[in-house]
C-alpha positions in Angstrom: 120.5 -117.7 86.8 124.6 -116.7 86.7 126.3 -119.5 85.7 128.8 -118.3 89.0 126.2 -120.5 90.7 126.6 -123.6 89.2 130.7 -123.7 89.7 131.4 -126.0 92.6 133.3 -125.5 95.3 136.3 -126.6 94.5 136.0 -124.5 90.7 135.1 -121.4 92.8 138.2 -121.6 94.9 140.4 -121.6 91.7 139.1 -118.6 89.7 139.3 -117.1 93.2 143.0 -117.9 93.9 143.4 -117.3 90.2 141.9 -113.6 90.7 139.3 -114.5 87.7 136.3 -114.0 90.4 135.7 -111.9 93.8 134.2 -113.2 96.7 132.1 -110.5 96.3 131.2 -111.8 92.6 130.1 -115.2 94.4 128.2 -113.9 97.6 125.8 -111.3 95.6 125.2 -114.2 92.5 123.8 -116.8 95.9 122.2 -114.0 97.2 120.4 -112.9 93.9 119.6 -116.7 93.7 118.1 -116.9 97.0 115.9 -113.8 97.0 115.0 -115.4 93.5 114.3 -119.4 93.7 114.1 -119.3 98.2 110.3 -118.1 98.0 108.9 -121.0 96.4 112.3 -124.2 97.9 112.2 -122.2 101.5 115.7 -123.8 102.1 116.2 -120.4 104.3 114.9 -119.8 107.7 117.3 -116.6 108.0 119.2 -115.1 105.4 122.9 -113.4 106.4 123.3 -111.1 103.0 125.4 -108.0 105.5 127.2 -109.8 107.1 128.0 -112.2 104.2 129.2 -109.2 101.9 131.2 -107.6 104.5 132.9 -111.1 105.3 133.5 -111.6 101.1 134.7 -107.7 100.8 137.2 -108.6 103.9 138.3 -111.6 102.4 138.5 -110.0 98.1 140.7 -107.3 100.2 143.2 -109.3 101.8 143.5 -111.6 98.8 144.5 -108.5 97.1 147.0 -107.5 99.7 148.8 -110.9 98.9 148.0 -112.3 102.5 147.8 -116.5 102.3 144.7 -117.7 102.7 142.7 -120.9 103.3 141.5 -122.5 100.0 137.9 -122.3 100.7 138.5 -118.6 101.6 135.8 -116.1 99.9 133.5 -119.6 98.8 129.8 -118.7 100.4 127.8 -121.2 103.0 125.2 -122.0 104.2 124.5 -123.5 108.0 121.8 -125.9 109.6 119.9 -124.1 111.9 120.9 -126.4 114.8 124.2 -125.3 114.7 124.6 -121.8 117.6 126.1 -118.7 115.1 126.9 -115.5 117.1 124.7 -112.7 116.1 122.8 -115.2 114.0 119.6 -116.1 114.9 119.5 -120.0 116.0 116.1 -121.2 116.3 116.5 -125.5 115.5 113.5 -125.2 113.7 111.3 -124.5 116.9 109.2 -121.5 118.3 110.7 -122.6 121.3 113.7 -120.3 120.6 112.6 -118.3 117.9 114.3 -115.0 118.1 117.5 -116.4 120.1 120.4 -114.8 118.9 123.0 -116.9 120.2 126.0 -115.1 122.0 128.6 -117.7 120.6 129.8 -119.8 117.5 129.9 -123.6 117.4 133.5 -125.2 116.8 132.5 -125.4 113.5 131.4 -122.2 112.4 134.8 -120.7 114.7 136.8 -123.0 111.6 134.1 -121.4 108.9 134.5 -117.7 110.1 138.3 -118.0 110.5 138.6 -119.6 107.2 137.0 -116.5 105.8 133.5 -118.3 104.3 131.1 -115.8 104.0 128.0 -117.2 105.5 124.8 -117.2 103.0 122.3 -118.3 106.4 120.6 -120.6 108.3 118.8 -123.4 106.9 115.1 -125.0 107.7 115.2 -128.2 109.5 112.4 -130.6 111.7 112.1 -129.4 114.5 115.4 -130.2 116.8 116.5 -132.5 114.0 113.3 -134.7 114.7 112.0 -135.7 111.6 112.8 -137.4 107.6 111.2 -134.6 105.4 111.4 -131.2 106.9 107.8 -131.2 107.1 108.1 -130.8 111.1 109.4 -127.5 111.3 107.9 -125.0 113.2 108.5 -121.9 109.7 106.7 -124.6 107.3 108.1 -126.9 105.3 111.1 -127.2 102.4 110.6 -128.4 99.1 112.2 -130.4 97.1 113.6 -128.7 93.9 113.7 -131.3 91.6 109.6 -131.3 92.5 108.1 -128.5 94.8 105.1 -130.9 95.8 107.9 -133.5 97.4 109.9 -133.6 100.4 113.5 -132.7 100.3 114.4 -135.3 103.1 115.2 -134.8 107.0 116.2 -133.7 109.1 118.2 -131.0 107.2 116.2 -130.7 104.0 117.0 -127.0 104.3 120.5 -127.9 103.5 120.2 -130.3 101.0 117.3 -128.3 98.7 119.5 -125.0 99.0 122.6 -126.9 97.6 120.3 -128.6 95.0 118.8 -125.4 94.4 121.9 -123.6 93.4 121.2 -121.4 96.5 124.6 -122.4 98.1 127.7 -124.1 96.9 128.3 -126.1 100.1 126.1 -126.5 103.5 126.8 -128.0 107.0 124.4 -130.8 108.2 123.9 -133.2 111.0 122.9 -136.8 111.1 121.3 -138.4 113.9 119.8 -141.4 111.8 120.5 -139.9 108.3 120.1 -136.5 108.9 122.5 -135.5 106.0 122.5 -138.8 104.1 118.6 -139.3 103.1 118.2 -135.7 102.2 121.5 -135.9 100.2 119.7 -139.1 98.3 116.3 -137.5 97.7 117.6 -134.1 96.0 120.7 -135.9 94.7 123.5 -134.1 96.4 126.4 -135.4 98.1 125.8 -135.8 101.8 128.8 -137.0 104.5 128.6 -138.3 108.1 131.8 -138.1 109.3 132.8 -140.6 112.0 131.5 -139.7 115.9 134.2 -137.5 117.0 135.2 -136.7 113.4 133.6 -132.9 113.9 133.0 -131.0 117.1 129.5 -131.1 118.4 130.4 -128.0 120.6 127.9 -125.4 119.5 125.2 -128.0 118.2 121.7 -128.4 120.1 121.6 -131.9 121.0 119.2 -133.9 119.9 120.7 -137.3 120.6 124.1 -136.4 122.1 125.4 -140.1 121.3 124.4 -140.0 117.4 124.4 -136.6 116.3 127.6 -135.8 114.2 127.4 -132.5 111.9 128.7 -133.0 108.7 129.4 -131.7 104.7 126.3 -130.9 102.4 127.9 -130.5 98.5 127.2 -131.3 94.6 130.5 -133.1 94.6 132.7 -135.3 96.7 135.7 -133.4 96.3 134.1 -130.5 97.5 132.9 -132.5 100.5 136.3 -133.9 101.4 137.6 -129.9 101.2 134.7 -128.9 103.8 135.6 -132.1 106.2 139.2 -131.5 106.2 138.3 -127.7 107.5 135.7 -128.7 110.0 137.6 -131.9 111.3 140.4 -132.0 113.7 140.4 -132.8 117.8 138.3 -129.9 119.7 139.3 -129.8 123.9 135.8 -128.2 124.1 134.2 -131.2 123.3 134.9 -134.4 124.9 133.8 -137.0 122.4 136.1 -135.0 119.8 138.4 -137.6 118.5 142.1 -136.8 119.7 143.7 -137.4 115.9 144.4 -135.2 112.8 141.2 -135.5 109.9 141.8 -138.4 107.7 143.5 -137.7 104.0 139.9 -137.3 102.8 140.9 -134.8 100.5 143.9 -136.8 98.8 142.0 -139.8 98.6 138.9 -138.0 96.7 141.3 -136.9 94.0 143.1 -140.2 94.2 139.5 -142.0 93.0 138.7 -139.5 91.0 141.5 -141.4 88.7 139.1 -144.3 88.6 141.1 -147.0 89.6 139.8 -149.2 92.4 141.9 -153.1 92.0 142.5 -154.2 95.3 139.5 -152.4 97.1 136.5 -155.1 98.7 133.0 -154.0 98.8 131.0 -155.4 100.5 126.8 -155.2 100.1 124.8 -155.4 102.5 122.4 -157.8 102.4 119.8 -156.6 104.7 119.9 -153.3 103.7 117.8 -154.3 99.9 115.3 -156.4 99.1 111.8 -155.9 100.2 110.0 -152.1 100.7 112.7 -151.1 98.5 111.1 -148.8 95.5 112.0 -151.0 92.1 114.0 -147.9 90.6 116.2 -147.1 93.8 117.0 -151.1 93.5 117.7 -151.1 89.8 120.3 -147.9 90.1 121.6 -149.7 93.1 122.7 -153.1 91.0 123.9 -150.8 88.1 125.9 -148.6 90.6 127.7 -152.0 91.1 128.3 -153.2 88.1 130.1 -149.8 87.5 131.9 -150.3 90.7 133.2 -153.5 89.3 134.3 -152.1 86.0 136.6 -149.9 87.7 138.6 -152.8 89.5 136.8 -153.2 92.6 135.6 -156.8 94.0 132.0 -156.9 95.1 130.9 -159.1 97.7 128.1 -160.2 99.8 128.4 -159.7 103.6 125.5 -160.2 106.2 125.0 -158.3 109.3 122.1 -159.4 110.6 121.5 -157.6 113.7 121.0 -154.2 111.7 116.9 -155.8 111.3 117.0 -154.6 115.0 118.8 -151.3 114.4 115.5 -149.2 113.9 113.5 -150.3 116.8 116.9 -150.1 118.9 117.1 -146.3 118.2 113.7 -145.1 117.9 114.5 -146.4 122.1 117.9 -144.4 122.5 117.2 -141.6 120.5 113.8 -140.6 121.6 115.6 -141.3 125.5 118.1 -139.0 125.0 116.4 -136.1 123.2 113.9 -136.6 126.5 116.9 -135.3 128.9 118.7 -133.0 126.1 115.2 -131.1 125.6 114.6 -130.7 129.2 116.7 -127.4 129.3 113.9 -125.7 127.1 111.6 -124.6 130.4 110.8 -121.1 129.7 113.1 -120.1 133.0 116.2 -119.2 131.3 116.1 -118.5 127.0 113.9 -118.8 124.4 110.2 -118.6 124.7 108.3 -118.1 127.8 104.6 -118.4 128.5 102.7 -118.1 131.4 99.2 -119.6 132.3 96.1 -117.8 131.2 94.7 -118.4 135.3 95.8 -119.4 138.4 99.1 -118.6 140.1 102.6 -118.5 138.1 104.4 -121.7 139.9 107.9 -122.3 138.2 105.8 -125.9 137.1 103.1 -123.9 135.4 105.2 -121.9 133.3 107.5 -125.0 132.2 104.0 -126.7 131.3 102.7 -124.0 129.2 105.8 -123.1 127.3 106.7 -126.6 126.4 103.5 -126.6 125.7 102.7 -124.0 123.7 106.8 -124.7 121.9 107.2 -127.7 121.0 105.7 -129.3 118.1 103.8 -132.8 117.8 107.0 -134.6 116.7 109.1 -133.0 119.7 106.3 -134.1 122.5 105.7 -137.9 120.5 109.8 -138.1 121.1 109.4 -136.5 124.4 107.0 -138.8 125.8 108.4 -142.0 124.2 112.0 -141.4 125.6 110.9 -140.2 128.8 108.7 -143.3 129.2 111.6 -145.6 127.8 113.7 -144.1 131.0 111.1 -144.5 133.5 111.5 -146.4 136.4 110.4 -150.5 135.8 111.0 -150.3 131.8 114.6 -148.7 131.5 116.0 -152.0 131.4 113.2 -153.6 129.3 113.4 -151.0 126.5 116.7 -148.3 126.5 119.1 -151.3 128.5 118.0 -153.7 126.0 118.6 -151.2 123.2 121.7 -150.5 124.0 122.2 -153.9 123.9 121.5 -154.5 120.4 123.6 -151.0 120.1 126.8 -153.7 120.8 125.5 -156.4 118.7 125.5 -153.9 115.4 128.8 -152.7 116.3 130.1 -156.1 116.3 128.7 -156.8 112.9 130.4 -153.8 111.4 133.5 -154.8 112.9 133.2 -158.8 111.6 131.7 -157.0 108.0 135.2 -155.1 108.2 137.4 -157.8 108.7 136.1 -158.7 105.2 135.8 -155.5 103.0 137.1 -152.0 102.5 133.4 -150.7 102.2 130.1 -151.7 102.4 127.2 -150.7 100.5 123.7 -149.9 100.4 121.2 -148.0 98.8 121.1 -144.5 101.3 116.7 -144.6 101.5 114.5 -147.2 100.6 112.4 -144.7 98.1 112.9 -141.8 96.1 111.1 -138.4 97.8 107.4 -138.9 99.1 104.6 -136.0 98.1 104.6 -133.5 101.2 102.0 -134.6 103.7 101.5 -137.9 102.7 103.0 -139.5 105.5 102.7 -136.9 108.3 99.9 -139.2 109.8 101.4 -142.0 110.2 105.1 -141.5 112.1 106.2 -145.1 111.4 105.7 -145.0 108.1 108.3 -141.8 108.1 110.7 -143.5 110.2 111.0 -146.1 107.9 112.6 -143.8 105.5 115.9 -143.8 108.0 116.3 -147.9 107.7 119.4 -148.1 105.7 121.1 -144.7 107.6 120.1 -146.0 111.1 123.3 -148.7 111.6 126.0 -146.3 110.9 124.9 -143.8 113.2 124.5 -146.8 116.0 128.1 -147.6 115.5 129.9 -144.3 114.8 130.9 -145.5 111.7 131.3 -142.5 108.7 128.6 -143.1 105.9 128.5 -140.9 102.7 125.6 -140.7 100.2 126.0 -139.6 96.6 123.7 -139.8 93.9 123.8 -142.8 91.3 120.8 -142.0 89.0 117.3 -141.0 88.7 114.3 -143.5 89.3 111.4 -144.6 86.9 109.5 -141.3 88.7 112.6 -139.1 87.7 113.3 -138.0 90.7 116.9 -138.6 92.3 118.7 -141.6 93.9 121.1 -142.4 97.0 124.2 -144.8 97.1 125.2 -145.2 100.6 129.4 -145.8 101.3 130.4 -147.1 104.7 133.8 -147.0 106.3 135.2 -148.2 109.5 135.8 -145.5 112.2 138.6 -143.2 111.2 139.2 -145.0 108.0 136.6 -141.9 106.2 139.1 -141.2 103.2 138.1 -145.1 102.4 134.6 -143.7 101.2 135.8 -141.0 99.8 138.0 -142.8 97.2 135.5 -145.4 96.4 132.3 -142.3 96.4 134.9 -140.2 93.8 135.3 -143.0 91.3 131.5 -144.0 91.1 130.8 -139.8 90.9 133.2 -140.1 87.9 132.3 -143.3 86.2 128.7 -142.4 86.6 128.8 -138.7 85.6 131.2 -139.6 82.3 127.8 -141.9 81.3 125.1 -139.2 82.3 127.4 -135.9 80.2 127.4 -134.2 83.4 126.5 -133.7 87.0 123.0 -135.2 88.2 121.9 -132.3 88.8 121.6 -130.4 85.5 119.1 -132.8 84.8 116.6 -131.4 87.2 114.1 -129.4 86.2 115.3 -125.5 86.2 113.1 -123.6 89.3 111.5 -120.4 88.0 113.3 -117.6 89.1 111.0 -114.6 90.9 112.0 -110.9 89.9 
């Protein structure tokens, strides 16, 4: 493998500004690791290689010229396949829309293309970002590249396993529930969820148009923070698009990078631990916090105890509103159509049998569950009363806020499961989203970074949560525990996995 591949983002932006490296250097060296590792991880539903060449030669060229360009310009990419790229195909992990090529970019990708980021592909997800392990998309499943028979999380395990797998430097994610936060645990990368508004959803298929929040899929914090600051800002296209400039997420990485946290509260969460907790994600947890208060930083206690409800209240809203955001998928106007095998071709028909005959189990469990939760005689039993505890979780992260900068958790209750051994039973996979769930209820930004390996040797989470707006607060406190930690360990987590054999 080139060692280009293991730079991160932030080292491959200075040998480019420096002129030590081409674009063109960095594109082919992803590209000659994904034709070489992808066969085996399958982090790739669709890989971009023309386009992504032309878009690095473009970008060498007017480097050369002198022209002033964005720091991340010529640094490859890689997208979730929920998110719409012109001329790319856009599929959301479903044979519902396999082959759509969509005829526009999402907000985000507009800020990627502009900002001259050649992009590597699209990444495998569950199906309409409705599952914790990738296992539920339509093109098979990702693997995990610290361990091919494992899961590499969910719903974008395609974007966390190609940043693990040296297959991209940096990836886009979304997180409904955890999305880009349990994924970034189980393969031990750094995965951010801004706060709701913090990105533009324009361009995203909704899942759960309330939840979902796209977000930054790295090695590094830094190299998050650098991705956020491009793909944030206020977007008139999309009307849940916060009206304010990104947070100093960028200043405040480097600032905790220094190490120095006096002053800064953290608060743990105290029903976010404890029992169902796997003994090694606990014991990285409690050393993760003794580090913490090495570097100056007060640890405290803090209880929010409404977030016991916070799983049950969103397996009611999310399910409720994929039910209506789904409903567009009839076979009348994109994406796969399929008529009956007899009778007459009614418009009802044809919606049966392509939903049918598109969707996967997952989608139609979700379907059916929200769809029910809405129905007439139960919406106020089950998706009012929901959105009911919705408030009361807010209102603990407010009171936990009036206390402490942060609060903490570990990001997933266990370290990655074998592949199929919980695709039988979907509670036991929802379970996996406990800890990721609140943030998501409340809009609140959550980052994940890894903080060890477990007994198993396989990777571990550290969840950071900020109040809304306030992301650069996780960002300080996430940089000086990536520091601390990686001074102990000699390096970066991730050259301790175990090196994927490379295919001529």
């Amino acid at each position: 493998m080139t060692d280009l591949t293991r730079l991160t983002a932030a080292e491959m932006a200075a040998r480019l500004s420096a002129g030590t490296v081409t674009s063109v250097d960095l594109t082919q060296a992803h590209l000659d690791r994904i034709a070489a590792v992808d066969g085996d991880v399958h982090a790739y539903l669709h890989v971009n290689a023309e386009e992504a060449l032309t878009t690095a030669r473009d970008v060498d060229a007017r480097r050369a010229a002198g022209e002033d360009l964005h720091p991340l310009a010529g640094v490859p990419i890689a997208i979730k396949d929920v998110v719409v790229t012109q001329g790319i195909p856009t599929t959301a992990g479903s044979k519902i829309l396999e082959g759509w090529v969509p005829p526009y970019d999402a907000t985000l990708v507009e800020r990627v293309r502009a900002a001259g980021m050649p992009i590597l592909g699209k990444t495998n997800m569950d199906e309409f970002a409705m599952g914790s392990s990738t296992e539920h998309s339509a093109y098979g499943p990702t693997r995990n590249p610290w361990d091919l028979t494992r899961i590499p999380g969910g719903s974008g395990g395609g974007s966390a396993a190609a940043v693990a797998a040296f297959a991209a430097p940096l990836a886009v994610g979304t997180d409904t529930g955890g999305s880009i936060r349990q994924p970034g645990a189980v393969t031990g990368t750094v995965g951010v969820k801004p706060t709701y508004g913090g990105i533009s959803r324009y361009g995203l298929i909704a899942m759960a148009s309330s939840l979902d929040q796209a977000g930054p899929v790295t090695r590094t914090v830094l190299d998050s923070a650098l991705l956020h600051e491009l793909l944030g800002g206020h977007d008139p296209r999309d009307s849940t698009s916060i009206p304010e400039a990104v947070p100093p997420v960028v200043d405040a990485a480097r600032q905790g990078a220094s190490g120095d946290l006096a002053g800064v509260r953290i608060g743990v969460v105290k029903e976010l631990s404890g029992d169902g907790y796997q003994a090694g994600v606990s014991a990285r947890f409690e050393e993760s916090l003794e580090v913490l208060r090495g570097l100056g930083a007060e640890i405290v206690e803090v209880s929010c105890p409404n977030f016991e409800y916070a799983l049950g209240a969103y397996y009611l809203i999310m399910p409720a509103e994929a039910s209506s955001n789904l409903a567009k998928f009839d076979g009348m106007r994109f994406g796969l159509r399929v008529e009956p095998d007899e009778g007459p071709v009614t418009a009802e028909r044809v919606m049966s049998a392509t939903r049918g005959a598109g969707f996967g189990d997952e989608v139609k469990r979700r379907v059916i569950l929200g769809t029910y939760a809405l129905s007439a005689g139960y919406y106020d039993a089950y998706y009012g009363s929901a959105q009911k505890v919705r408030t009361l979780i807010q209102r603990d992260f407010d009171a936990a806020f009036e206390q402490v900068d942060v609060l903490v958790s570990p990001t997933a209750p266990t370290t990655a499961f074998e592949l199929g051994s919980k695709l039988d039973d979907p509670l036991a996979m929802y379970l996996n989203d406990i800890a990721t769930i609140p943030a998501n209820l409340a809009g609140v930004p959550g980052m994940s970074l890894p903080n060890g390996v477990s007994d198993d040797g396989l990777p571990v989470g550290f969840q950071i949560l900020a109040p809304a707006k306030q992301d650069h607060r996780m960002y300080r406190v996430g940089a000086a525990l990536e520091t601390a930690l990686e001074k102990s360990w000699g390096g970066p987590l991730l050259e301790q996995a175990p090196e994927l054999e490379e295919k001529a």
